[in-house]
C-alpha positions in Angstrom: -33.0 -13.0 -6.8 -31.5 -10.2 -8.4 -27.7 -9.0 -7.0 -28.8 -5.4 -5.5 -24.7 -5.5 -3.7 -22.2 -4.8 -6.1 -19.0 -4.3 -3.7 -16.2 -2.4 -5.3 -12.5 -3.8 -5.1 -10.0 -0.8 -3.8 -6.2 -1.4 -4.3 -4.5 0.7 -1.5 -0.8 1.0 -2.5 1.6 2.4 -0.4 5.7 2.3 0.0 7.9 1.6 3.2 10.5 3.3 4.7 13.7 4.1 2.8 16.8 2.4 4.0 20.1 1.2 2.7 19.2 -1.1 0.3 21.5 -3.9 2.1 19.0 -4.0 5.0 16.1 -3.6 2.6 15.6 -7.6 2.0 13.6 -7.8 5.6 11.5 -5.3 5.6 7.7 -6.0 5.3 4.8 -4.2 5.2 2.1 -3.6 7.3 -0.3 -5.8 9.0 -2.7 -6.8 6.0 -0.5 -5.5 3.2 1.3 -7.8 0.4 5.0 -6.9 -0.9 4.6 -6.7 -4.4 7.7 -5.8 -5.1 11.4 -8.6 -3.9 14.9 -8.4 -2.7 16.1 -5.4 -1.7 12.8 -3.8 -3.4 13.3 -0.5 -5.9 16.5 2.3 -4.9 13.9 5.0 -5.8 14.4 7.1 -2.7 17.0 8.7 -0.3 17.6 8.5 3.5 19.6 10.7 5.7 22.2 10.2 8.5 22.4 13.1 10.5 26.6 13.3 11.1 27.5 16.0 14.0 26.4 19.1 12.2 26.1 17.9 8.5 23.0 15.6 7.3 24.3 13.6 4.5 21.6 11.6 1.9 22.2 8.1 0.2 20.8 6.8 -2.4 18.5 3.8 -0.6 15.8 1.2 -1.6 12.1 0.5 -0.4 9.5 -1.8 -0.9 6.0 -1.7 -2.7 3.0 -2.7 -0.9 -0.9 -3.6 -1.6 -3.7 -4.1 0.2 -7.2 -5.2 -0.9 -10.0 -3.7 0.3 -13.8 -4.7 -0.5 -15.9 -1.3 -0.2 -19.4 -2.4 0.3 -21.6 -0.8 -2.6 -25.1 -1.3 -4.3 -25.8 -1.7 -7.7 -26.7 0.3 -10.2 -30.5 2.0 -9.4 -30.3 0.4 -6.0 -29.8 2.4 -2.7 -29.8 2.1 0.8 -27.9 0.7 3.9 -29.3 -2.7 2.2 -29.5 -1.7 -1.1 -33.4 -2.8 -1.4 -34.8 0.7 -2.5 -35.4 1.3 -5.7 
């Protein structure tokens, strides 16, 4: 019995919210994602405060997230919803 399904793995990566890195250690990501990244994460992005007529911009910390995701794909020469053609 031949393997005809050869899934692909997909790493979706994506970043949370900027905030002052101080309130950075609770964050988490998403439903399904994994924090890759620990503490207050990596101060590689600024937020703003908005201030009465002035927005100001700080220097703040996020967090790295992955998610693994099996996409469903046939092998080589095989095709089809059940990958039996040929």
């Amino acid at each position: 019995q031949m393997k005809k399904q050869c899934d692909q793995k997909l790493l979706i990566r994506m970043k949370t919210e900027c905030v002052p890195c101080s309130l950075n250690f609770d964050t988490q990501c998403p439903a399904g994602y994994t924090k890759i990244t620990n503490g207050t994460g990596i101060p590689d992005c600024r937020y703003y405060l908005e201030i009465k007529t002035h927005t100001l911009s700080f220097p703040g910390c996020r967090h790295h997230c992955v998610k693994e995701f099996e996409q469903p794909e046939c092998c080589q020469g095989h095709w089809g919803p059940d990958c039996m053609g040929k």
